[in-house]
C-alpha positions as a Markdown table, in Angstrom:
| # | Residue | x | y | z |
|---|---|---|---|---|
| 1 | Unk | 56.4 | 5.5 | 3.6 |
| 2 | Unk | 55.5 | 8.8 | 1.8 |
| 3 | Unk | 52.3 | 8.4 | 0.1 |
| 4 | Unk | 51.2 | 10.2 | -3.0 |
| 5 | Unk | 47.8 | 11.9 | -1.2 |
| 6 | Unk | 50.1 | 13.0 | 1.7 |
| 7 | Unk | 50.5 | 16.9 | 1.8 |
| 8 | Unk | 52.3 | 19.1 | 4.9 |
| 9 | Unk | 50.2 | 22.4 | 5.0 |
| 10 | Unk | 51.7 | 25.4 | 6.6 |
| 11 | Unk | 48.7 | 27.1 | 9.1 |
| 12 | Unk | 49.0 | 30.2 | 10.5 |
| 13 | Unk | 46.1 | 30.3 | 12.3 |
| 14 | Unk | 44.1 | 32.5 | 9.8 |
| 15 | Unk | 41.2 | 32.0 | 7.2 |
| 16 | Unk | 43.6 | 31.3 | 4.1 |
| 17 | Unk | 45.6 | 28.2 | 5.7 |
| 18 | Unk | 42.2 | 26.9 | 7.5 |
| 19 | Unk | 40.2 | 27.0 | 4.2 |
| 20 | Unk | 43.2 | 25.5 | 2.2 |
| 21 | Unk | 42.9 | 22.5 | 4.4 |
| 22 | Unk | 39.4 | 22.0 | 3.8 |
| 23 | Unk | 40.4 | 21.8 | 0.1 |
| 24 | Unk | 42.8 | 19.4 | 0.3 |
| 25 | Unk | 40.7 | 17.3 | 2.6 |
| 26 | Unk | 37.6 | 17.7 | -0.5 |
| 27 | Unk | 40.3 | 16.6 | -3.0 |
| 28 | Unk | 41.4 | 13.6 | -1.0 |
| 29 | Unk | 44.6 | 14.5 | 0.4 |
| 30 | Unk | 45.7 | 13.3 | 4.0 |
| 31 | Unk | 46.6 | 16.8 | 5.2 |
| 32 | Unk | 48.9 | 17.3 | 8.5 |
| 33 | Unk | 49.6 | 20.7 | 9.2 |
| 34 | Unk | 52.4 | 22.3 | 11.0 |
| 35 | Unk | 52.8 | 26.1 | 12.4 |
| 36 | Unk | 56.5 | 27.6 | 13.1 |
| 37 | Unk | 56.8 | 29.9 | 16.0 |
| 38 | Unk | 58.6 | 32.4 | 14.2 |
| 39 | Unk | 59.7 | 35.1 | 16.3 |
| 40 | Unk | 60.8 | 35.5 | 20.1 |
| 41 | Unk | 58.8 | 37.8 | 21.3 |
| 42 | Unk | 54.9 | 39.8 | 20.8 |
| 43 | Unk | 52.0 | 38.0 | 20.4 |
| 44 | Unk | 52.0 | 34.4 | 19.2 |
| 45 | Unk | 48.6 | 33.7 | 19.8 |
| 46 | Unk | 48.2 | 32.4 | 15.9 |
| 47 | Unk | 49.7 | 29.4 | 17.4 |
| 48 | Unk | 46.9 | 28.6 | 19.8 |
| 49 | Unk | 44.5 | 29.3 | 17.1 |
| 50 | Unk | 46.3 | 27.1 | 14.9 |
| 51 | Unk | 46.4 | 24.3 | 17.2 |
| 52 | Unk | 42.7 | 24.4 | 17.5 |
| 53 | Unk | 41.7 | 24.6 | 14.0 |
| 54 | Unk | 43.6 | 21.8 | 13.1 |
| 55 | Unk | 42.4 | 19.6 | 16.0 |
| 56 | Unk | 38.6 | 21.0 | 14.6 |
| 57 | Unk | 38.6 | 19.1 | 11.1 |
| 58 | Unk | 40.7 | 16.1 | 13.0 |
| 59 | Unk | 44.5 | 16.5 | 11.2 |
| 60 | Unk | 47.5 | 16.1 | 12.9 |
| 61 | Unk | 49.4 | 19.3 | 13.7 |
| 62 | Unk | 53.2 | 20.3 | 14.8 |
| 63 | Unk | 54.9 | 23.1 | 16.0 |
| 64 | Unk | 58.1 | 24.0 | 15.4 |
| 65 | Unk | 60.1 | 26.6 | 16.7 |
| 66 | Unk | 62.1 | 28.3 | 14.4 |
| 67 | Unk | 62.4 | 31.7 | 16.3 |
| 68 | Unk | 66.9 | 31.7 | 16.7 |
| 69 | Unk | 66.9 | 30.7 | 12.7 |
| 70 | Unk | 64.4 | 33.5 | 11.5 |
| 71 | Unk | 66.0 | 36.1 | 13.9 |
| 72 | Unk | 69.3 | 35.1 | 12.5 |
| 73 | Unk | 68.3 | 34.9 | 8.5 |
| 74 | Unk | 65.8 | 37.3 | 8.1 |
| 75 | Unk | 65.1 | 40.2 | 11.3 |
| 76 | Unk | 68.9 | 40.6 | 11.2 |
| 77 | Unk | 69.6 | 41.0 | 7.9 |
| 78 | Unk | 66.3 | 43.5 | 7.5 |
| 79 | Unk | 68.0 | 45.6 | 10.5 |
| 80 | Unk | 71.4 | 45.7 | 8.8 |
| 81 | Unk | 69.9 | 46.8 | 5.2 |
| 82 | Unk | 67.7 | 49.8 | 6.9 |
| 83 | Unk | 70.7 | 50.5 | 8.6 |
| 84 | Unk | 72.9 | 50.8 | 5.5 |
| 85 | Unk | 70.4 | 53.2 | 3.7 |
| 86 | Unk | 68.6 | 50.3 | 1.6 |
| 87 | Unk | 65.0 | 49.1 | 1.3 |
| 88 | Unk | 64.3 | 45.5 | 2.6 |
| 89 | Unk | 61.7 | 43.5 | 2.1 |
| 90 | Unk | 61.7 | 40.4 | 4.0 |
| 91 | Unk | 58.8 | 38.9 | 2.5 |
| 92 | Unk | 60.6 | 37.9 | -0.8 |
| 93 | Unk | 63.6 | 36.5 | 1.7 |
| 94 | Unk | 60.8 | 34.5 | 4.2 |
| 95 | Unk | 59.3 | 33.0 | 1.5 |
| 96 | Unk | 62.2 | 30.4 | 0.3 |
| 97 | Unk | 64.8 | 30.6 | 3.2 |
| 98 | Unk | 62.3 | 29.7 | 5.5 |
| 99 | Unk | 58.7 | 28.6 | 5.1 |
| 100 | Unk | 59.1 | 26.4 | 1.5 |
| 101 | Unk | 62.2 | 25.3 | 2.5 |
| 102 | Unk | 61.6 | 24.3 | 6.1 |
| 103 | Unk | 58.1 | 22.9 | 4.9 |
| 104 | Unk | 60.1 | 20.7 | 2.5 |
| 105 | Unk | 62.4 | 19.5 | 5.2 |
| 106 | Unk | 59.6 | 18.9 | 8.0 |
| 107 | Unk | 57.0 | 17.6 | 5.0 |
| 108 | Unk | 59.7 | 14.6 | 4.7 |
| 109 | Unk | 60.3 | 14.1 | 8.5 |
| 110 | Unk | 56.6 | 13.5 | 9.1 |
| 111 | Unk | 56.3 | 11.3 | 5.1 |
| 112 | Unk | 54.3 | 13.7 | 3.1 |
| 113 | Unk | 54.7 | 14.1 | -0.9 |
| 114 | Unk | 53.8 | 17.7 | -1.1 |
| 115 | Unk | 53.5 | 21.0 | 0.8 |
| 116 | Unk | 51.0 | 23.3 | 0.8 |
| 117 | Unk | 49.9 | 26.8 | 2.0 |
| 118 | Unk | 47.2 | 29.7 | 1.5 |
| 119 | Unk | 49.0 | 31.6 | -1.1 |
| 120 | Unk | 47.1 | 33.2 | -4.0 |
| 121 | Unk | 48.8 | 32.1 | -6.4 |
| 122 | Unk | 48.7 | 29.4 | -9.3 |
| 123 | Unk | 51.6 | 26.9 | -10.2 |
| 124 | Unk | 51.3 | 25.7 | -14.3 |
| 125 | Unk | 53.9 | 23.8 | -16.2 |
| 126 | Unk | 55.3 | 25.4 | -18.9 |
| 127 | Unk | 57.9 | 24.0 | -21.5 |
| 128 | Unk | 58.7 | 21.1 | -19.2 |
| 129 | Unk | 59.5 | 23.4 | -16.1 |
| 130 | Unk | 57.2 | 24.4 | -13.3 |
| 131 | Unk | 56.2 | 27.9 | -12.9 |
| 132 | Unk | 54.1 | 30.4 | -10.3 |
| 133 | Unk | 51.6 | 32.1 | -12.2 |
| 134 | Unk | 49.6 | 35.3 | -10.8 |
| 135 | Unk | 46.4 | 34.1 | -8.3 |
| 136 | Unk | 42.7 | 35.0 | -10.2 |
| 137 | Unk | 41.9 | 37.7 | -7.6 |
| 138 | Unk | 44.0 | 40.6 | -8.4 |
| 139 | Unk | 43.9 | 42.1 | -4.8 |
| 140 | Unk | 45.6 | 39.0 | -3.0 |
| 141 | Unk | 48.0 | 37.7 | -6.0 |
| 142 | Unk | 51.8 | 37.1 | -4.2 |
| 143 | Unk | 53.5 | 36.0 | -6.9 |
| 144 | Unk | 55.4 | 38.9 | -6.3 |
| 145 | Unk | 57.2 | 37.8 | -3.3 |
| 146 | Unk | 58.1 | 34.5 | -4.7 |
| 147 | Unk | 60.0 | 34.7 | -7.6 |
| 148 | Unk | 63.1 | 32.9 | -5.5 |
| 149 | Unk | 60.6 | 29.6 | -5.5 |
| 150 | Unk | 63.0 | 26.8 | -7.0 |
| 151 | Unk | 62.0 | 23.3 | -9.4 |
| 152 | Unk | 62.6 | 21.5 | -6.0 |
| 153 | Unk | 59.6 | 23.3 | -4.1 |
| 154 | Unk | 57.4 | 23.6 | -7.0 |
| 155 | Unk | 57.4 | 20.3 | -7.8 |
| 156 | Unk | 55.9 | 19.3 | -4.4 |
| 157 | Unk | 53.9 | 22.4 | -3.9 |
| 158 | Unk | 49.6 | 22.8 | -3.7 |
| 159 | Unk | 48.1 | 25.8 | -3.9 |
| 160 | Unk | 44.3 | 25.7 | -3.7 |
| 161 | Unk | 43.4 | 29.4 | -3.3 |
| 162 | Unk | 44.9 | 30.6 | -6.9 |
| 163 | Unk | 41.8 | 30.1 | -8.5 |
| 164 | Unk | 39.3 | 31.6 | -5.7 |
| 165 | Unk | 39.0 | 35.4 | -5.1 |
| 166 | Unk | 39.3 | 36.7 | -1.5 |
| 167 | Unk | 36.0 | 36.6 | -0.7 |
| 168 | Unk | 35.1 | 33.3 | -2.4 |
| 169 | Unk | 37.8 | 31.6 | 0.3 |
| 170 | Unk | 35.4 | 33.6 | 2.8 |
| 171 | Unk | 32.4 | 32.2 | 2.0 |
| 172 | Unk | 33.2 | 29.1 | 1.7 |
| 173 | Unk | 34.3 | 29.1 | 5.2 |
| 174 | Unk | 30.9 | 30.5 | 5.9 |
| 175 | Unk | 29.4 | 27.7 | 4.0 |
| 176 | Unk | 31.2 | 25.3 | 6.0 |
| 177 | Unk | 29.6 | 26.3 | 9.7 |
| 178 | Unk | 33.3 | 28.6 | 10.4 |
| 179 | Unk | 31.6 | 32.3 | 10.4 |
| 180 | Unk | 34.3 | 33.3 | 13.3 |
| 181 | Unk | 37.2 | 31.9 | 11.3 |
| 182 | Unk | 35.9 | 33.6 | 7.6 |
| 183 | Unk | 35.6 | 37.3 | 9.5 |
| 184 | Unk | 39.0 | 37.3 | 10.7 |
| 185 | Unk | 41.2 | 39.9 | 10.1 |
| 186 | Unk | 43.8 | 40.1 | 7.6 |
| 187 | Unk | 47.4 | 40.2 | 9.0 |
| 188 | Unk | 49.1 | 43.0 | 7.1 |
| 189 | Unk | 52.4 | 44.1 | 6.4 |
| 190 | Unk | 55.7 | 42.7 | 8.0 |
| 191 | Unk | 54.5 | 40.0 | 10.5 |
| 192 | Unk | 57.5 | 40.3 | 12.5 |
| 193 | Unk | 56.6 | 44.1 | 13.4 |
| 194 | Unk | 53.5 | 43.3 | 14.4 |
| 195 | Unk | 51.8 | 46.3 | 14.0 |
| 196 | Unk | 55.0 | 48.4 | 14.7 |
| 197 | Unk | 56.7 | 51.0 | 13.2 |
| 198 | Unk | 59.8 | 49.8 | 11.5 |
| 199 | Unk | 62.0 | 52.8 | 13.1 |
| 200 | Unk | 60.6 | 52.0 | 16.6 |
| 201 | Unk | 61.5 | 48.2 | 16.0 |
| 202 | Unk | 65.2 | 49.1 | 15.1 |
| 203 | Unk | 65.2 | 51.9 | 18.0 |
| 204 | Unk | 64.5 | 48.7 | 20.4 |
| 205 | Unk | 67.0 | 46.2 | 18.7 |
| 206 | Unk | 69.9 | 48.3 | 17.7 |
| 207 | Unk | 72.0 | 49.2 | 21.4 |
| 208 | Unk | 73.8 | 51.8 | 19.9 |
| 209 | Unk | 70.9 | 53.2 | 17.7 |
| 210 | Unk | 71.9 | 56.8 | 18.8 |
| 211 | Unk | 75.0 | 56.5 | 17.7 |
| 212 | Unk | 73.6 | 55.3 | 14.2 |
| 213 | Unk | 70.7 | 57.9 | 13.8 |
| 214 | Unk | 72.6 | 61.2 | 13.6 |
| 215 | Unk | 71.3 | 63.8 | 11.7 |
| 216 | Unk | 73.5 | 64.7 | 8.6 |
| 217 | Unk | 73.5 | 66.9 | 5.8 |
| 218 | Unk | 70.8 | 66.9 | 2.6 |
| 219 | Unk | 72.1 | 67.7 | -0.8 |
| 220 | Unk | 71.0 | 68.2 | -4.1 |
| 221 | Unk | 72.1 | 66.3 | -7.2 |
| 222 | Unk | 75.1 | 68.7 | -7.8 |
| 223 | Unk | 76.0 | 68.0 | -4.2 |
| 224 | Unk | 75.6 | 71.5 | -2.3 |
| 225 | Unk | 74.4 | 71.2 | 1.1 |
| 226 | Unk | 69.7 | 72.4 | 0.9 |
| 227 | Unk | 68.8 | 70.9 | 4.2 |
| 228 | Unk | 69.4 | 68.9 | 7.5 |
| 229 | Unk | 68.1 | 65.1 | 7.8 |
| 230 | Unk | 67.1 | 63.3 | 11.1 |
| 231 | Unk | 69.4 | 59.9 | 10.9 |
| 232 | Unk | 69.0 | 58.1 | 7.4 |
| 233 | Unk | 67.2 | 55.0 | 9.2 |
| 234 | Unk | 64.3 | 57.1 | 9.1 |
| 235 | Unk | 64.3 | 57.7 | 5.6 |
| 236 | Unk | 63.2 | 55.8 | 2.5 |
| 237 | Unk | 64.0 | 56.1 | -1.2 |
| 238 | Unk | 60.8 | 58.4 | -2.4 |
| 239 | Unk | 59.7 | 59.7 | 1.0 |
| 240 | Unk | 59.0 | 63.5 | 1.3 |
| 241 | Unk | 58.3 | 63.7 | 4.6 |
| 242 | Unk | 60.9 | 65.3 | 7.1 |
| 243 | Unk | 62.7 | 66.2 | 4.1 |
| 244 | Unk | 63.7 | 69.5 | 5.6 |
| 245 | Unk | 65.1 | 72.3 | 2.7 |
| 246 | Unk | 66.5 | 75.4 | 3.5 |
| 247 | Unk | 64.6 | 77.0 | 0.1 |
| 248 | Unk | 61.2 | 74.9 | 1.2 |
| 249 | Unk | 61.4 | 73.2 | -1.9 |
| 250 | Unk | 58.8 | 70.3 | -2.0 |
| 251 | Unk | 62.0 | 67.5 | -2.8 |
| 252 | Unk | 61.9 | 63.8 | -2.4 |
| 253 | Unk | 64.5 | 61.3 | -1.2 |
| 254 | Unk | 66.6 | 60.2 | -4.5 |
| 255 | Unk | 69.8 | 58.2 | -3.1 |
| 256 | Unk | 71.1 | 57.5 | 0.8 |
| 257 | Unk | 74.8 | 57.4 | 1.4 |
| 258 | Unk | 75.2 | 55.9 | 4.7 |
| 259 | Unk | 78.8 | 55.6 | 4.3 |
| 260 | Unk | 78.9 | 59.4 | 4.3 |
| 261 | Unk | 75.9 | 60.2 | 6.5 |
| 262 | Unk | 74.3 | 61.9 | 3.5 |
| 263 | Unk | 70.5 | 62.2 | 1.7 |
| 264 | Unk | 70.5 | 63.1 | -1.8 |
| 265 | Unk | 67.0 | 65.3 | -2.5 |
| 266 | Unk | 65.3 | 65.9 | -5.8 |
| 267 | Unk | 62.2 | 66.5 | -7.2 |
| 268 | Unk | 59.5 | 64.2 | -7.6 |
| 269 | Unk | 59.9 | 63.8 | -11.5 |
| 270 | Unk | 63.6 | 63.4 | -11.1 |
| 271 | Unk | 63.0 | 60.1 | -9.1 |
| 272 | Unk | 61.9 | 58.8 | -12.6 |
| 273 | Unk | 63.9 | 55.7 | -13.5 |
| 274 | Unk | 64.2 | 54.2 | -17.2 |
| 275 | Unk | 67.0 | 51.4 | -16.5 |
| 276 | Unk | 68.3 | 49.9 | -13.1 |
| 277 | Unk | 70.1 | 46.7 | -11.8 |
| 278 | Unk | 69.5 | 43.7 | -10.3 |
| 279 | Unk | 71.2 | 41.3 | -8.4 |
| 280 | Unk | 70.2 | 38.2 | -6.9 |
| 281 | Unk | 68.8 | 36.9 | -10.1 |
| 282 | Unk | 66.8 | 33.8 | -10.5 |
| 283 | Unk | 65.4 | 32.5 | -13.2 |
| 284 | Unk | 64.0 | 28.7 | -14.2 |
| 285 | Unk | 64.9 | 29.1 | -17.7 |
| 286 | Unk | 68.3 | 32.1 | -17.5 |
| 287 | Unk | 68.1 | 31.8 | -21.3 |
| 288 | Unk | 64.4 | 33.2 | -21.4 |
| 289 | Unk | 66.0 | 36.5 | -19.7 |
| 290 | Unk | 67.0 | 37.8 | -23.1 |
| 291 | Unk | 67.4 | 41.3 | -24.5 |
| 292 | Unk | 65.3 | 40.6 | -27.4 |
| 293 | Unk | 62.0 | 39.3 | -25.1 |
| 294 | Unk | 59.7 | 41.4 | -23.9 |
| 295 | Unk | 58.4 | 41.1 | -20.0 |
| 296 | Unk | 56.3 | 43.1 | -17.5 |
| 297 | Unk | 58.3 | 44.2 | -14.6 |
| 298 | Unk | 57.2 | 44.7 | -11.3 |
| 299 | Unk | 58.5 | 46.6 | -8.5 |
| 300 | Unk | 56.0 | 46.4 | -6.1 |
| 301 | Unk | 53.5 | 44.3 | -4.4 |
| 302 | Unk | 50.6 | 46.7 | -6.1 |
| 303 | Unk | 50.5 | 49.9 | -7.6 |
| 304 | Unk | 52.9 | 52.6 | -9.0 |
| 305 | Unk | 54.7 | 50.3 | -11.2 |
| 306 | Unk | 56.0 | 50.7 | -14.7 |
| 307 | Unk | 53.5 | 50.4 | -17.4 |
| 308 | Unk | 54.5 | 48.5 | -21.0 |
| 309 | Unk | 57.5 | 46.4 | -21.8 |
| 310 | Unk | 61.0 | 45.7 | -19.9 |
| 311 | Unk | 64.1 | 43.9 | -21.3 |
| 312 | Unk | 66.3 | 42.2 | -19.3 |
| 313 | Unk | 70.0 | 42.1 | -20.3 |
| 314 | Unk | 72.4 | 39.3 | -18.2 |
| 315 | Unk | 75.6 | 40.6 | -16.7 |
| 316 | Unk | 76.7 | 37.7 | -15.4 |
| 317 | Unk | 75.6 | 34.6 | -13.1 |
| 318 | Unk | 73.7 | 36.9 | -10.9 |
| 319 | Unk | 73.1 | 40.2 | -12.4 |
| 320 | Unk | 71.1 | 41.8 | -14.9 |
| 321 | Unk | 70.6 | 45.3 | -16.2 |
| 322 | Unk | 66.6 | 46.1 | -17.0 |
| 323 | Unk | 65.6 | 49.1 | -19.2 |
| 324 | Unk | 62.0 | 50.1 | -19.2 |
| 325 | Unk | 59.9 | 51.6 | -21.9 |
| 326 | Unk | 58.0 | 53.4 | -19.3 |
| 327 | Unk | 59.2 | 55.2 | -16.0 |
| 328 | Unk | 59.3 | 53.6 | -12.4 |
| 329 | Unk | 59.4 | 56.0 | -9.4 |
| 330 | Unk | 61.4 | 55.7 | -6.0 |
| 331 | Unk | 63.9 | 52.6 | -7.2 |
| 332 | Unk | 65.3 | 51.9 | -4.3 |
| 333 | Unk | 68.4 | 49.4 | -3.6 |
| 334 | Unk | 67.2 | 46.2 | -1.8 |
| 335 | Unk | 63.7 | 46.2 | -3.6 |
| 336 | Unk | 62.6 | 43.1 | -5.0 |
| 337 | Unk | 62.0 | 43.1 | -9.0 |
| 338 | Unk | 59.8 | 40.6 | -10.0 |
| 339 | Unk | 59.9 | 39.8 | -14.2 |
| 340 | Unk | 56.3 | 38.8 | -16.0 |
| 341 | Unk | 55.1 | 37.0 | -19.4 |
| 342 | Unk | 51.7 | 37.6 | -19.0 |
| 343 | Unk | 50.0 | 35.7 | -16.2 |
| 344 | Unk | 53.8 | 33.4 | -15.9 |
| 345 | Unk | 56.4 | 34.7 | -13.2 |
| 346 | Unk | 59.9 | 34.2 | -15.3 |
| 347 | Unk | 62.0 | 35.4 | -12.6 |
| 348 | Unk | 63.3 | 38.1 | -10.2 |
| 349 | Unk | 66.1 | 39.9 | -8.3 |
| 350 | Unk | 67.1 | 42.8 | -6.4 |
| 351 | Unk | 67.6 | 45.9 | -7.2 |
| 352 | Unk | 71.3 | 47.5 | -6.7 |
């Protein structure tokens, strides 16, 4: 029978997860934790470490491999977008496909209430609805990634480390006798690369990758031929480099058309964007994504994103067109597009 203390904490082995379940265990909570195994191959040593922290502070601990299902719902469908001349980031996929949503189904199986994980971030209610809201240390906030985050999962979700900094989750590791565990290195960018270079990771899935990375022409906006690119899976929206000109213009990725093999080069001021589209909308409250309110928009995890208001107009059940009253740089189709009221995270999508 589930029991109303009973929380299923996702560990991954590192200092955010570990310190989370010394929270929960301060607050009372009967914490089991469990760690997927979630890619085939590379180091998955986190595991191990997982294992043994959770045997340390005496919870109950499961692995689950999930390797086939995040291969086939996330490392796939990254490949295919890079592939196709977009931007992916599989964080803002990961998040509800596979950890919340998996966590939900595993926290039932083993008869816990709520689920739990290391996340900076904050969860309020808010006119009868539950929302994230941005973590207090400015540095680790992912509300950004999580904007997909449904009433189902919010409902039933803990997050300790919203209201404690970085550093505070550090030392009170240190304060607990676990100096090894606060000093560990972060894990940063795409876990699945592992340290890797996107291109390289492609390069080793992709079996026909030579026949997918020819070089093609580089235009301008008006379309006449400036340069010679090296296979548009090694470009981004916004990169300069190996953008090669004829003229030796400094110019800037602006568009990718893989369908035609084609780069699209401009200056860096013409990469200015006032007004862009999203699909893949979500929302808690669609009606709150009006015209006539004001939110914060934000394009990326941190930095370089457009200052002031944004207004959101709805084009249908999953599309919205947002103007900005200040500029955002390098768009770039497949981006995730997070919308703000203040601390609150309304909603998101992804850009077209």
């Amino acid at each position: 029978m589930t029991t109303d203390k009973s929380v299923l904490l996702g560990m991954s082995g590192g200092t955010d997860s570990f310190v989370t379940a010394l929270l929960l265990k301060d607050r009372g909570y009967n914490v089991k934790g469990v760690t997927f195994k979630m890619w085939r191959d590379g180091d998955n040593s986190h595991i191990t470490q997982a294992e043994d922290l959770a045997a340390g502070i005496g919870i109950e601990h499961k692995v689950i491999d999930i390797s086939d299902h995040f291969d086939d719902t996330i490392v796939s469908p990254f490949i295919d977008q890079y592939l196709s001349g977009r931007t992916p980031n599989p964080c803002a996929y990961c998040n509800p496909l596979i950890k919340w949503d998996l966590m939900l189904s595993v926290a039932n199986d083993m008869e816990c209430r709520y689920v739990s994980t290391g996340h900076y971030i904050r969860i309020k209610e808010f006119n009868g609805l539950r929302y994230i809201y941005k973590g207090v240390d400015p540095v680790k906030d992912q509300s950004y990634f999580l904007w997909r985050l449904n009433q189902e999962v919010l409902n039933r979700a803990i997050t300790p480390l919203g209201d404690y900094t970085k550093e505070e989750v550090r030392g009170i590791a240190r304060e607990r006798g676990y100096s090894e565990v606060a000093g560990k290195k972060e894990s940063m960018g795409i876990c699945f690369l592992q340290g890797r270079n996107y291109r390289d990771y492609i390069e080793a899935r992709v079996t026909d990758f030579a026949n997918r990375a020819v070089k093609g022409d580089v235009v301008d906006e008006s379309g006449d031929i400036i340069g010679e690119h090296n296979g548009i899976v090694n470009y981004t929206v916004g990169q300069k480099r190996d953008v090669n000109c004829f003229d030796g213009r400094s110019r800037y990725v602006k568009k990718i058309d893989s369908e035609n093999n084609i780069i699209v080069a401009a200056g860096k001021q013409d990469l200015n964007c006032m007004e862009f589209v999203v699909d893949d909308l979500y929302a808690a409250n669609r009606e709150e994504l009006s015209e006539f309110n004001a939110f914060t928009t934000m394009v990326r995890g941190l930095g370089l994103n457009p200052e002031g208001d944004s207004f959101v107009t709805l084009m249908g059940d999953d599309r919205a067109n947002v103007r900005l009253t200040n500029p955002a740089w390098a768009m770039a189709p497949g981006q995730p597009v997070a919308f703000y009221d203040g601390e609150r995270l309304v909603g998101g999508g992804v850009a077209v």
